[in-house]
BAVEXDREN-538825 format. One line per 3 residues: number of its first residue (from 1); for each residue y, z, x of C-alpha. Coordinates in Angstrom, 3 decimals, decimal comma. Example, Ala and Ser with C-alpha at 12.3 -4.5 7.8 and 13.67 -1.06 7.14 Angstrom:
# residues 2
1> -4,500/7,800/12,300 ~ -1,060/7,140/13,670
***
This chain:
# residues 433
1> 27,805/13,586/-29,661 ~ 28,409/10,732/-31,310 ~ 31,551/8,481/-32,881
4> 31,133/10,039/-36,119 ~ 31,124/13,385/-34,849 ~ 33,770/13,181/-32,875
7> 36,270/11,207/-35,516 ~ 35,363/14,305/-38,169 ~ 35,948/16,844/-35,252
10> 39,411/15,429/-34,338 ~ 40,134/15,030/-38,020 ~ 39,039/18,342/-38,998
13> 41,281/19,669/-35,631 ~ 44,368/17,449/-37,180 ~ 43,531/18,616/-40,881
16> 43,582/22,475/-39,397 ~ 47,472/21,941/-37,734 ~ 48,665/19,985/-40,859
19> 47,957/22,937/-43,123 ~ 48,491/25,612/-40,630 ~ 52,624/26,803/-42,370
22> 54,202/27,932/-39,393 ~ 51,363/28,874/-37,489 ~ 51,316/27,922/-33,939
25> 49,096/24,557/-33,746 ~ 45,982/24,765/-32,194 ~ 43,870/22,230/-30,493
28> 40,624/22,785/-31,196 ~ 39,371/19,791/-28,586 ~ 40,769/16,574/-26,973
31> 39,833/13,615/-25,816 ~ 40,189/12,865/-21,904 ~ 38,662/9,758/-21,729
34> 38,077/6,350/-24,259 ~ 35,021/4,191/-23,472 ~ 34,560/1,351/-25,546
37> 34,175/2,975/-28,940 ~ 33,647/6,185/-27,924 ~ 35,599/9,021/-26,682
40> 34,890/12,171/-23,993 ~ 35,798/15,201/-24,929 ~ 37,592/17,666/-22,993
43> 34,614/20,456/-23,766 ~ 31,969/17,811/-22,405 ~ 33,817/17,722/-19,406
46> 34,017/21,210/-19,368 ~ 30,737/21,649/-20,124 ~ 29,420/19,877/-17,585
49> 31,964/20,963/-14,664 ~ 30,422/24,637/-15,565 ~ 26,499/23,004/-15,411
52> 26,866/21,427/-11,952 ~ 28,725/24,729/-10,950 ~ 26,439/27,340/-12,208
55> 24,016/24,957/-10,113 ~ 25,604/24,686/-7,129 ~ 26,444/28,503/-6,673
58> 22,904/29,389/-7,731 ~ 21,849/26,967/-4,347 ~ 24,416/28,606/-2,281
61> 25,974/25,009/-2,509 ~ 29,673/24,539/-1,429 ~ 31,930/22,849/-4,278
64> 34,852/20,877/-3,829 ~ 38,503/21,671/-5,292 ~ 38,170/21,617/-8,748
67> 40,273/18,447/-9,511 ~ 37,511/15,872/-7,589 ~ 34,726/18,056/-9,276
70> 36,257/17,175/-12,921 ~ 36,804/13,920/-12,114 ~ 33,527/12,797/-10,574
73> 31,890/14,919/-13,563 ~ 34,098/12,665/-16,039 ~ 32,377/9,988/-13,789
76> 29,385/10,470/-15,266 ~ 29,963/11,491/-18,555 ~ 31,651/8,103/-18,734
79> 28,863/5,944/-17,461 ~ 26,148/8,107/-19,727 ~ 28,559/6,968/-22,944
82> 27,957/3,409/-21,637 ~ 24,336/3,635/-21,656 ~ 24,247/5,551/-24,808
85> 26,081/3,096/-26,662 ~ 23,953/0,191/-25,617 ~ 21,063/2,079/-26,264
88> 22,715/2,716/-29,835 ~ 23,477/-1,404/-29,898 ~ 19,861/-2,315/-29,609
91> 18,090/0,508/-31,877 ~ 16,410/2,671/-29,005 ~ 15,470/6,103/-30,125
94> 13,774/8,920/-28,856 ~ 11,990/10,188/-31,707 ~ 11,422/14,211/-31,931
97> 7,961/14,231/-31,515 ~ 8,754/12,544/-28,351 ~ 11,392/14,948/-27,124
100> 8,730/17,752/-27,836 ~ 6,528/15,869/-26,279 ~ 8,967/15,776/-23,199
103> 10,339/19,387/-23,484 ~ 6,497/20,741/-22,860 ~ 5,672/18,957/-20,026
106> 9,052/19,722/-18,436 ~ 7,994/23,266/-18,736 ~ 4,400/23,381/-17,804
109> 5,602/21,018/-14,563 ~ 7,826/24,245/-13,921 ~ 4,742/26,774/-14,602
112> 6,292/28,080/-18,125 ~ 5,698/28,150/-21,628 ~ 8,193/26,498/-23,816
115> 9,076/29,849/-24,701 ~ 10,022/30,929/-21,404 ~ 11,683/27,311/-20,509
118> 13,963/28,147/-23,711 ~ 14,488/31,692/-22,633 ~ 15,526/30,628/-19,227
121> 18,021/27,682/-20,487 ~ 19,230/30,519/-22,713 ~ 19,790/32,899/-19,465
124> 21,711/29,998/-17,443 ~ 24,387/30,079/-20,718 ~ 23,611/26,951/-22,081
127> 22,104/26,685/-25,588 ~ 18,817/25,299/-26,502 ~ 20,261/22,782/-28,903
130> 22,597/21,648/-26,333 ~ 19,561/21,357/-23,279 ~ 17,780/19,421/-26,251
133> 19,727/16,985/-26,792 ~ 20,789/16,523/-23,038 ~ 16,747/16,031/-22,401
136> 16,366/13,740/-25,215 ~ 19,188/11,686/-23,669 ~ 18,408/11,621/-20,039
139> 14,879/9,926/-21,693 ~ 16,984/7,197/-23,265 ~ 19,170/6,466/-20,597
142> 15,796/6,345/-18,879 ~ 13,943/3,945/-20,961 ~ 17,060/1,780/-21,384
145> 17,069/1,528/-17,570 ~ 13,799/0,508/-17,632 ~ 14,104/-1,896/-20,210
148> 16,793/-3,315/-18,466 ~ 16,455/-3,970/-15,294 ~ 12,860/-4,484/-14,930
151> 13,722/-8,140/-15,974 ~ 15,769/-8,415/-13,141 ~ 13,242/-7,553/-10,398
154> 10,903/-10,484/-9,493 ~ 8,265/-9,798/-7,042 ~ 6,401/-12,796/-4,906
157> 2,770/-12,682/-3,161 ~ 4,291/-13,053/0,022 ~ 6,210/-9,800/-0,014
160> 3,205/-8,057/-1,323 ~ 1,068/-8,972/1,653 ~ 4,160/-8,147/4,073
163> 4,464/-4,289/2,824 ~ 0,373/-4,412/2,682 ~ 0,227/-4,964/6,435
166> 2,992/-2,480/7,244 ~ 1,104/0,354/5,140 ~ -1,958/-1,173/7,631
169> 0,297/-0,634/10,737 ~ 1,630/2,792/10,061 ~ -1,903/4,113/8,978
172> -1,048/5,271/5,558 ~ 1,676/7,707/7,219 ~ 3,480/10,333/4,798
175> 6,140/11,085/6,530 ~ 9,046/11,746/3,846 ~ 12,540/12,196/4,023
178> 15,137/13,930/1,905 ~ 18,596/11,276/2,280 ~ 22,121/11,996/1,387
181> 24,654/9,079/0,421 ~ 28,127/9,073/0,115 ~ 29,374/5,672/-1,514
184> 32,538/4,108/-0,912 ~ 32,512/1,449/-3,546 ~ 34,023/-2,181/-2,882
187> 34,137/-5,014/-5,484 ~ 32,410/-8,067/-5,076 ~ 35,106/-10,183/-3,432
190> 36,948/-7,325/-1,818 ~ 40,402/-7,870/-0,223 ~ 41,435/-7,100/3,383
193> 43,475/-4,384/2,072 ~ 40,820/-3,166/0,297 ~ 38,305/-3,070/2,609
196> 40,855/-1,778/5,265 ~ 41,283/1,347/2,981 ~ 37,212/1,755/2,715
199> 36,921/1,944/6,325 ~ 39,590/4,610/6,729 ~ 38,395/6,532/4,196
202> 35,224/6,154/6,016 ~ 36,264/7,111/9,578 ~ 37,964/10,358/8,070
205> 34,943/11,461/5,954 ~ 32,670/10,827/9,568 ~ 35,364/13,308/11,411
208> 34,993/16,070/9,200 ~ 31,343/15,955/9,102 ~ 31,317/15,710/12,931
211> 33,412/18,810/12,738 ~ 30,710/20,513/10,704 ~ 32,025/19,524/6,801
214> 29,206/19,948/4,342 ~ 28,011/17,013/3,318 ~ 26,690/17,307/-0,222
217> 30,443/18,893/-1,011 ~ 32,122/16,028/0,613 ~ 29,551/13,352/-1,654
220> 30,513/15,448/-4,584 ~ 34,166/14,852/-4,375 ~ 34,267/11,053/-2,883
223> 31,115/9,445/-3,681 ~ 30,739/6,751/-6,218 ~ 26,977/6,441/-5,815
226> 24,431/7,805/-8,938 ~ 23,677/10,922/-7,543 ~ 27,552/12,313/-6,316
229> 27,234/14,929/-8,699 ~ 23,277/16,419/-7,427 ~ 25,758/15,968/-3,332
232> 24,247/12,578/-2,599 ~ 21,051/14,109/-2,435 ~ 18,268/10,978/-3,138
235> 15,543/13,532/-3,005 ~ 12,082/13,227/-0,860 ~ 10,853/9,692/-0,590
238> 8,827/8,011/2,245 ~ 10,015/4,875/3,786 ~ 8,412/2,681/0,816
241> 10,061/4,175/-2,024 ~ 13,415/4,536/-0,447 ~ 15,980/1,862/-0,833
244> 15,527/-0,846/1,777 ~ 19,046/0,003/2,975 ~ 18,356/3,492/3,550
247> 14,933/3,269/5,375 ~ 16,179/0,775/7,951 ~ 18,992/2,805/8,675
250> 17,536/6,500/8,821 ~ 14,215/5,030/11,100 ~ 13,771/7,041/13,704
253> 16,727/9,136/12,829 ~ 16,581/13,065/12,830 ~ 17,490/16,202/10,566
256> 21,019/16,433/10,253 ~ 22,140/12,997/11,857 ~ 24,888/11,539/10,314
259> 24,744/7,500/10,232 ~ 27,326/4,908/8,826 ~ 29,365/3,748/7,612
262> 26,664/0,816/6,778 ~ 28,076/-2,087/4,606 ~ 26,192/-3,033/1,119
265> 26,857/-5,085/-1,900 ~ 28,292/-1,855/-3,458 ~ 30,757/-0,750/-0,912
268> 30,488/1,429/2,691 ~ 27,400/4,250/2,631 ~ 27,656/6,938/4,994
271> 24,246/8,460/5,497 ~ 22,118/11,370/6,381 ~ 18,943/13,346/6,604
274> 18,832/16,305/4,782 ~ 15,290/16,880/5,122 ~ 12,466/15,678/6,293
277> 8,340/16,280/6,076 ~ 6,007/15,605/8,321 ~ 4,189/12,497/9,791
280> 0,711/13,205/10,334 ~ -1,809/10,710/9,098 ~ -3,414/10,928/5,891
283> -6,055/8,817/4,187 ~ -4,699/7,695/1,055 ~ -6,551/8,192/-1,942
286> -6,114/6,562/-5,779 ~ -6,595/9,074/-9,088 ~ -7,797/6,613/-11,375
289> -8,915/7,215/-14,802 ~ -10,861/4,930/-18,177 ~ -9,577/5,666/-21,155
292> -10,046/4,791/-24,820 ~ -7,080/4,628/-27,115 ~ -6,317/3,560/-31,322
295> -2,585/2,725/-31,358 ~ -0,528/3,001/-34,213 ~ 2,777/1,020/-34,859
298> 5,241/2,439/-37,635 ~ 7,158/0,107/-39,408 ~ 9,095/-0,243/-42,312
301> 6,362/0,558/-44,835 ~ 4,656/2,970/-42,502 ~ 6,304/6,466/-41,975
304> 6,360/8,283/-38,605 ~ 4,676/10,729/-40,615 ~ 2,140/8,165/-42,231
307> 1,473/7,127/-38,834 ~ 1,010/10,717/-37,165 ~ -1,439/11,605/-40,162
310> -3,657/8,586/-39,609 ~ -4,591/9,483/-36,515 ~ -4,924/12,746/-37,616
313> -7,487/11,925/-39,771 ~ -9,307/9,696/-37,311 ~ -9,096/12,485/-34,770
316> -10,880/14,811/-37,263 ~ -13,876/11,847/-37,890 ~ -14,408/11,608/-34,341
319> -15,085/15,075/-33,834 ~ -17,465/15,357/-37,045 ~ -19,443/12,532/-35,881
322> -18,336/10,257/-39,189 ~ -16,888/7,701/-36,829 ~ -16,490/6,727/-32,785
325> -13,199/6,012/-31,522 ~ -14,493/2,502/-30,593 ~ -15,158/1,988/-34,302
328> -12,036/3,165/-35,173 ~ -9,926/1,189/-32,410 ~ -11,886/-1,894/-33,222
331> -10,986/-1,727/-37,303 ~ -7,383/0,004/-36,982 ~ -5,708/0,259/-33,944
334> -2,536/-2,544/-33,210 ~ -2,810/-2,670/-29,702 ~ -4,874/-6,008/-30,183
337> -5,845/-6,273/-26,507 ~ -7,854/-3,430/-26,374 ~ -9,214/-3,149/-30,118
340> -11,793/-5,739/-29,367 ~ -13,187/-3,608/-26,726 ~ -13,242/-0,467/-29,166
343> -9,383/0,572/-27,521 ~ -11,357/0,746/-23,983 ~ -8,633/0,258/-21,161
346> -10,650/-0,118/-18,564 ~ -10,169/1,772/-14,994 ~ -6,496/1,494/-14,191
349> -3,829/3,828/-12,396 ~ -2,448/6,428/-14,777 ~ 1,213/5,323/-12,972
352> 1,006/2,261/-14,758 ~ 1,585/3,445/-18,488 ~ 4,393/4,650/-19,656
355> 5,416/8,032/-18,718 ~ 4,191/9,711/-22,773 ~ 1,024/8,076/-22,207
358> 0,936/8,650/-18,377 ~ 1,371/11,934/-18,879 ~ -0,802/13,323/-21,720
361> -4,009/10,967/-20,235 ~ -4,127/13,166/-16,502 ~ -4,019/16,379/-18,219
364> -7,111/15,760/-20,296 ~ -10,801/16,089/-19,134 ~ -13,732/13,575/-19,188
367> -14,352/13,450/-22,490 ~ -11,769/15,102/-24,356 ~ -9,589/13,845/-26,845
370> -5,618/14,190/-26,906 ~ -4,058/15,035/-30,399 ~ -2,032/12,162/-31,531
373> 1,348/11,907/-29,417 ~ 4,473/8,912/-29,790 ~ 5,636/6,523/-27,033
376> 8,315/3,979/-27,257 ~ 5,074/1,723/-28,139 ~ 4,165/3,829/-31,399
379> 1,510/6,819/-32,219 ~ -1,823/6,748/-29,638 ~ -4,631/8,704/-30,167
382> -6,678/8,506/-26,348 ~ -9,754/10,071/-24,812 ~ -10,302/10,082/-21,608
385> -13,578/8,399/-20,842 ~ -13,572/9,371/-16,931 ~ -11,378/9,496/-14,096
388> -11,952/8,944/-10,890 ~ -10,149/9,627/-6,623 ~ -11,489/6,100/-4,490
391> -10,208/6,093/-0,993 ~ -7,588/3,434/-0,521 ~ -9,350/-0,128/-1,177
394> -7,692/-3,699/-0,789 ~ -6,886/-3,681/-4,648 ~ -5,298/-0,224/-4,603
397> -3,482/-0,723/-1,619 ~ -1,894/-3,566/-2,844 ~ -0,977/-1,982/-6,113
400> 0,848/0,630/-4,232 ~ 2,586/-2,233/-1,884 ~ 3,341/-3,495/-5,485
403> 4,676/-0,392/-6,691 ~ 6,747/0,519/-3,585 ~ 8,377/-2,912/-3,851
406> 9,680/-2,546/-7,312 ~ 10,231/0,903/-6,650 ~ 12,793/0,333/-3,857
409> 14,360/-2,313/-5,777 ~ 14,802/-0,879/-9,387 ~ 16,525/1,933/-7,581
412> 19,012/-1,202/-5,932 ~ 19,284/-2,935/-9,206 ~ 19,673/0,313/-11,418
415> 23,360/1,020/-9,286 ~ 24,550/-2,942/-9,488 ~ 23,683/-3,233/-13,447
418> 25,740/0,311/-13,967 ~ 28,689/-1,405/-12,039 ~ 28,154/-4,327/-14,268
421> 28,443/-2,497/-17,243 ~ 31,213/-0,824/-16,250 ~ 33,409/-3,957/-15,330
424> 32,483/-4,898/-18,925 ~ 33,600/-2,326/-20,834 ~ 37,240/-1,149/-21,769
427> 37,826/2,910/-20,002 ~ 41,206/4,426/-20,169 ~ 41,838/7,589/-18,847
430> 43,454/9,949/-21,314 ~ 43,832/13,346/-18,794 ~ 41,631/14,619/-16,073
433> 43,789/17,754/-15,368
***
């Protein structure tokens, strides 16, 4: 929701009690928290309290009391207004072509129609104009991280070959594990009060999970890290895509160990394996595909629409044999890098475009061309020339040794520029109940 919203909700709410006689007043919504030039409202609070609950009891997932539960859901709600409003500040958008775009692969990666995905959303009590716009913000806050931090993350030779030779020395193993994290944050320079406090928070989190707490309800209430809300719970990752912090410290750990408290840059982690998947040696293989594409960039002349039907039309000229794509790509498409090679990308991992293009280029066949879809880069029409599965060769393995690298550390960097942009902005807590 945004400013304007909100101010004509408020007003409307004070316009109601003005002219209500001597009705009772009624407050149709409030604000519980101010972020910069925004405001949280208590029914996005609410809302979301009653989405991680309806989650959590659905899991069989212990909660805690509801006062930490609010406030680590206001948490978040306050650090999404952040992003949104710097998102806002430098003009991203996610169009609605892209959010359909989005909305169908999220249900055929679930094994539904869109139909049934909207059914289902409708069956959990939220509405599909609600789960629509949460989706098309999750993508934003997405892409802004993206576009954020990937400036921040500088990647030498040297550390290359080092994660190349220890993919070498464990022979490609696979063995994943699911992490937990509770964070106890510190500031930069932290006092000796403060960091007294930390570790005593600390050692009395450690005894109740030694004397069988849940851990997931225990991140929920007291951790500060990204995912307090989802328990702590990081997901599966192998040692490579894990933060460097958590694969040194869960090495040769087991299910259900509890390690910490381990001091970072962001405060005291207490750590533990969920899950974990087996180790067995695997020889790694690379899907990687050629494809031809025509980009289209609107503009200020050139309509989304404009831009959509172009392609259209080329689509239709390629299949009646009045044009080929490289033709077309070599005359009209603004990716300029590719248009002298008739839009021919050459053989490259689909994990390397962005997640639109990523994802509409591995679902098509040899040969077959996608109808006209948007990325943050602008309308593509692509065919997929061929694709191909190589076993593991010096090239690939160092792409993935690249990859795991800047995996590992946009998930470091994503936490310390959120902090950052926190300590920036102006918050004051209005009511949390």
């Amino acid at each position: 929701m945004n400013q304007r919203c909100k101010n004509l909700l408020m007003a409307a709410g004070l316009g109601l009690l003005s002219f209500s006689g001597h009705a009772a007043p009624q407050v149709l919504d409030k604000t519980v928290a101010q972020v910069n030039n925004d405001v949280v409202l208590e029914s996005q609070l609410d809302a979301l309290v009653k989405q991680v609950s309806s989650g959590a009891n659905a899991a069989g997932q212990p909660l805690p009391d509801l006062q930490n539960l609010r406030k680590q859901a206001l948490e978040r709600l306050i650090l999404e207004s952040l992003q949104l409003q710097l998102a806002e500040r430098l003009g991203l958008r996610i169009t609605d072509t892209q959010l359909e775009q989005a909305l169908v692969n999220i249900a055929k990666g679930e094994g539904k129609t869109l139909e049934q995905l909207q059914a289902d959303t409708a069956a959990n009590g939220q509405s599909w104009p609600a789960f629509r716009e949460q989706i098309r913000n999750e993508i934003l806050m997405s892409e802004l991280a993206r576009n954020q931090v990937r400036r921040r993350i500088n990647i030498s030779d040297q550390e290359v070959k080092q994660v190349v030779q220890m993919i070498r020395e464990q022979g490609q193993s696979n063995a994943r594990y699911r992490v937990g994290n509770i964070l106890l944050p510190l500031p930069a320079n932290p006092s000796s009060e403060q960091l007294r406090q930390a570790d005593s928070q600390a050692k009395q989190l450690l005894a109740q999970l030694k004397n069988g707490a849940d851990f997931r309800k225990l991140a929920i209430a007291h951790s500060a890290g990204p995912k307090a809300l989802e328990g702590g719970d990081w997901g599966m990752m192998t040692m490579g895509e894990m933060p460097s912090l958590f694969s040194e410290a869960v090495r040769n750990h087991a299910k259900g160990d509890i390690i910490g408290p381990i001091r970072s840059g962001a405060g005291l982690h207490i750590l533990t394996v969920l899950d974990m998947e087996g180790s067995q040696q695997q020889t790694v293989q690379a899907l990687e595909v050629r494809a031809r594409h025509i980009l289209i960039k609107p503009s200020v002349i050139l309509s989304e629409e404009k831009a959509q039907s172009i392609l259209e039309d080329f689509a239709r000229s390629i299949r009646n044999g009045d044009a080929t794509m490289a033709q077309l790509a070599e005359q009209h498409s603004d990716d300029t890098g590719s248009a002298v090679n008739g839009g021919d990308l050459g053989w490259a991992s689909p994990e390397l475009y962005v997640s639109s293009f990523r994802d509409t280029v591995t679902q098509l066949q040899p040969g077959e061309l996608s109808a006209p879809f948007r990325s943050e880069h602008g309308w593509h029409l692509v065919r997929l020339e061929d694709k191909r599965v190589q076993d593991a060769t010096e090239q690939a393995t160092e792409q993935r040794a690249y990859q795991l690298i800047f995996n590992r550390r946009f998930n470091e960097e994503v936490q310390t520029w959120l902090d950052e942009l926190k300590d920036q902005a102006y918050i004051r807590i209005v009511d949390t109940q």
